[in-house]
C-alpha positions in Angstrom: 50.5 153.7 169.9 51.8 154.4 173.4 53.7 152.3 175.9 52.9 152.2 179.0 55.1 150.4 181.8 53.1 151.3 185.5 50.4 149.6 186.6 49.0 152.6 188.0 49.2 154.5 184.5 47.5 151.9 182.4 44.2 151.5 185.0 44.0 155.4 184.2 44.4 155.1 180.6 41.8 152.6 180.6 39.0 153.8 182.8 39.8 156.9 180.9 38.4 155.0 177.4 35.9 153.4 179.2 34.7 156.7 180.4 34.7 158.0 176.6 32.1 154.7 175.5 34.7 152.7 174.4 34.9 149.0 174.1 38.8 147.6 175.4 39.9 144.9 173.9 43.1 142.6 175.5 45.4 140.8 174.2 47.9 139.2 176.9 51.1 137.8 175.7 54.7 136.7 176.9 56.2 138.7 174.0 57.9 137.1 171.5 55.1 138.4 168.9 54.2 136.2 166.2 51.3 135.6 163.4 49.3 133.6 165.9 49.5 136.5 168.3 48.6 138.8 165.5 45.3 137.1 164.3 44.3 137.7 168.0 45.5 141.3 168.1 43.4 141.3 164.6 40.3 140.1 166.0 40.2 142.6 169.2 40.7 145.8 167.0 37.7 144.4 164.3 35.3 143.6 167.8 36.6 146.4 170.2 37.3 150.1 170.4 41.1 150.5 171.9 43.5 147.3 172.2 45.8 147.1 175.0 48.6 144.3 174.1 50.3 143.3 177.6 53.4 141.9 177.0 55.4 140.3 180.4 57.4 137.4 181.0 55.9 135.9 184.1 58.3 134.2 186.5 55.6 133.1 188.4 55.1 130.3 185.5 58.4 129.0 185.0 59.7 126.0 187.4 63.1 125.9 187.9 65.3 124.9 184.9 62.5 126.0 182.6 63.5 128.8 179.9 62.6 131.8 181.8 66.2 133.4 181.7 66.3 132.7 177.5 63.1 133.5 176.8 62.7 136.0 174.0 61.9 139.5 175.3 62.5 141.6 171.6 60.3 144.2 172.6 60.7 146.5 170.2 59.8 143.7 167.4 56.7 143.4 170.0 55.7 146.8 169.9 56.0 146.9 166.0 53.6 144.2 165.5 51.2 145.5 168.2 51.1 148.8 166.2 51.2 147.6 162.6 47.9 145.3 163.8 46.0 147.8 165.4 46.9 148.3 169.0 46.3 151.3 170.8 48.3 150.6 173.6 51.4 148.1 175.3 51.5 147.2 178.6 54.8 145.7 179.1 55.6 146.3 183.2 59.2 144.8 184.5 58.9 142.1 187.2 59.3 144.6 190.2 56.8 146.4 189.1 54.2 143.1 188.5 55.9 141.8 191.9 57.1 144.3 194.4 57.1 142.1 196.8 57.2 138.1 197.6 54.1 136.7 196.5 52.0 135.5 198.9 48.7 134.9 197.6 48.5 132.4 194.8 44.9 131.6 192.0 44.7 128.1 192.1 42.0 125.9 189.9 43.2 122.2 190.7 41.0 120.3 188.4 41.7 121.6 185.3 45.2 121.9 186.2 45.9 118.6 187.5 46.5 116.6 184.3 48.8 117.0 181.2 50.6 120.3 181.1 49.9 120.8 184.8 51.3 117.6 186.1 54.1 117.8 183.4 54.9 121.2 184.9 54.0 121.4 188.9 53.1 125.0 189.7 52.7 126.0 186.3 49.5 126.8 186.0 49.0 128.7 189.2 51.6 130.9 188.1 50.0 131.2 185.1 46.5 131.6 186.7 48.0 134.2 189.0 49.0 136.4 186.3 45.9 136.3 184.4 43.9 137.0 186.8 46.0 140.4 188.2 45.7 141.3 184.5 42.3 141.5 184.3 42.2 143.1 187.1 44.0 145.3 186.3 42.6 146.0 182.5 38.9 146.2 184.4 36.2 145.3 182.1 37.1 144.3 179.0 37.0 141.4 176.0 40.0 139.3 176.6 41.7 137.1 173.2 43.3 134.0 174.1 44.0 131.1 171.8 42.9 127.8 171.5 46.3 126.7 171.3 46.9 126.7 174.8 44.0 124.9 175.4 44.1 123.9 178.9 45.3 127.5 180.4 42.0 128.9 177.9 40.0 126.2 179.9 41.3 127.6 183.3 41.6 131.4 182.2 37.8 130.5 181.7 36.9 128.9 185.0 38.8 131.6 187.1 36.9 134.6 185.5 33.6 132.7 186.2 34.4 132.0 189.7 35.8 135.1 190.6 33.4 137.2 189.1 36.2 139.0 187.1 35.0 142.2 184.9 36.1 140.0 181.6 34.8 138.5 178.1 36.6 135.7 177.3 37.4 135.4 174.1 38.8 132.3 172.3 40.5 132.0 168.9 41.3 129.2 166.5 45.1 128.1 166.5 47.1 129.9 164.0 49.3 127.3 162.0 52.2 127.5 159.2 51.2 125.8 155.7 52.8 122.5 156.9 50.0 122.6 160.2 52.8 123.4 163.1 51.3 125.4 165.4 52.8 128.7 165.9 54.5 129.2 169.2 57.4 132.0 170.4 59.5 128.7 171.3 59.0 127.3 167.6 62.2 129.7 167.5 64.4 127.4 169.6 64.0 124.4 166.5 66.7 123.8 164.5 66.2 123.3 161.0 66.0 119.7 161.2 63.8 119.6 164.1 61.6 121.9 162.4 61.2 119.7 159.2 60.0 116.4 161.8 58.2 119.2 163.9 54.8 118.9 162.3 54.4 115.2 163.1 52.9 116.8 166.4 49.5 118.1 164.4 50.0 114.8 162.0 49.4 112.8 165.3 46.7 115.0 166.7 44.6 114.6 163.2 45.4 110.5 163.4 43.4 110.5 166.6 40.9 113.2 165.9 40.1 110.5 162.8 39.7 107.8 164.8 37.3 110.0 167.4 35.2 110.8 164.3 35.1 107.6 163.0 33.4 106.8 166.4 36.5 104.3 167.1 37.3 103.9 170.8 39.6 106.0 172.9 42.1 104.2 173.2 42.6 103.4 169.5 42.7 107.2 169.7 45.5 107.2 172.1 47.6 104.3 170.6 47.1 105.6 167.0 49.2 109.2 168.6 51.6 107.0 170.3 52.8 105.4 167.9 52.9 107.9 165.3 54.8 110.3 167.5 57.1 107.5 168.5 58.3 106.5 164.9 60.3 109.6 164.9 63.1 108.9 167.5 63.7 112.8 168.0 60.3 113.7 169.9 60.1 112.7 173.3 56.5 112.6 174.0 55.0 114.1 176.9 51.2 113.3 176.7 48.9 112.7 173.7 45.0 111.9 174.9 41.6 112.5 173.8 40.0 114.4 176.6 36.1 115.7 177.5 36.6 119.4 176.2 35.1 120.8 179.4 36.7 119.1 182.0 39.6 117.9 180.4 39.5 114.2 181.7 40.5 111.9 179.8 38.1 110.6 177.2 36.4 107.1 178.5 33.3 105.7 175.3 33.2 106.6 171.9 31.8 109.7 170.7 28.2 109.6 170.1 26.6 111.5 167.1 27.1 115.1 167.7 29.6 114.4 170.4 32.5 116.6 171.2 36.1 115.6 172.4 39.7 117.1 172.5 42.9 115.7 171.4 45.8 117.3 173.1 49.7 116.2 172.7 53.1 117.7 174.2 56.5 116.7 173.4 60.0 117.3 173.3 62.2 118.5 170.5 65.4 119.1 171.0 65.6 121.9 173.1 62.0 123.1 172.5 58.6 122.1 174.5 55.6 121.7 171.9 52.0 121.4 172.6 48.6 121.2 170.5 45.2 120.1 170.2 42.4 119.5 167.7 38.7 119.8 168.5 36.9 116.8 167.4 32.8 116.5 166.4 31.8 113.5 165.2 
């Protein structure tokens, strides 16, 4: 598996498989490598020729006080499970090179960002949006894995590639989740171990109103029935927990008809670490 750390180096290396008739597969991650990150690195090698695993903590994303400064960078851990899953190559470019200079031009997609983790995290997800979309750019055509469990940025990553006609398949993947349904996340890490015993009560609360959805019970039975599971445990501090249209991720207004899809997304606090989920719901 190479590295590769220029921009310039990795279009190259790229249009160079391309060229050869292969099929490039994407994976973009903050680091941190984990199982969820894995499955995803899984599916691209078992649908696509080469994988390219881009791995870059964007400051563009973090607001200030956010974890940019402790967030995990163990690249060579990173590199390891790129390889051991079937990567061909990492990307992993330092800031300078991402940013040589003050950013000036910013991807912005302000209704899907306005709610929940947007408006929990102002500027957030044009950072995030940013990034994305000078990845793919960069990467050129391509399948691009993102997981479900970031639902909202998949939701946006989707919308920005359709708008700007960007040379990318989106991809999505189900949620990877430990035995005891948490979520797997990089920042899972910053739980103690008592946090991380109560830390499932997120996806606990999700499934409580995902129930009520499919029961065809109101939405905001849904909503109350999160609320007040998540607040009998006095060590989350919830965020948001709603039952949202899964396209446009407003909030969820009649019950579901037969057939009828929703979302149910929740953030919180835990100690030092910021969780988020979501369930799809059919009825």
């Amino acid at each position: 598996m190479q590295v590769i750390d220029r921009i310039a180096v990795w279009r190259k290396t790229l249009e160079a498989e391309r060229a050869a008739g292969r099929v490039v597969g994407l994976v973009p991650t903050m680091g941190a490598l984990h199982a969820g990150h894995a499955a995803l690195i899984d599916r691209a090698a078992a649908e696509c020729d080469v994988v390219g695993v881009t791995v870059f903590v964007n400051p563009l994303q973090f607001a200030g006080g956010e974890d940019f400064d402790a967030y995990p960078r163990p690249l060579e851990h990173d590199e390891a499970v790129a390889a051991a899953h079937g990567a061909s190559y990492v990307f992993a470019p330092s800031v300078r090179e991402m940013y040589p200079r003050p950013v000036e031009t910013v991807v912005a997609v302000p209704p899907l960002s306005a709610r929940w983790d947007g408006e929990a995290r102002p500027g957030h997800f044009d950072g995030v949006a940013t990034v994305v979309t000078k990845l793919l750019a960069q990467a050129a055509p391509c399948r691009a894995y993102f997981g479900e469990k970031d639902y909202q940025q998949l939701c946006i990553v989707r919308r920005l590639v359709a708008d700007l006609d960007l040379p990318a398949e989106i991809v999505p993947c189900p949620t990877v989740r430990d035995a005891d349904g948490l979520a797997l996340s990089s920042r899972n890490a910053y739980l103690t171990a008592e946090e991380r015993a109560v830390a499932p009560l997120l996806y606990r609360a999700l499934e409580s109103g995902a129930s009520v959805l499919r029961r065809g019970g109101a939405p905001d039975d849904s909503r109350r029935t999160m609320h007040e599971l998540l607040g009998s445990e006095p060590r989350f501090t919830l965020i948001y927990a709603e039952p949202v249209d899964p396209g446009t991720l407003e909030p969820l207004r009649a019950p579901l008809p037969a057939g009828g899809t929703a979302r149910v997304l929740a953030a919180a606090r835990l100690g030092h670490a910021r969780l988020i989920d979501n369930l799809g719901v059919t009825r």
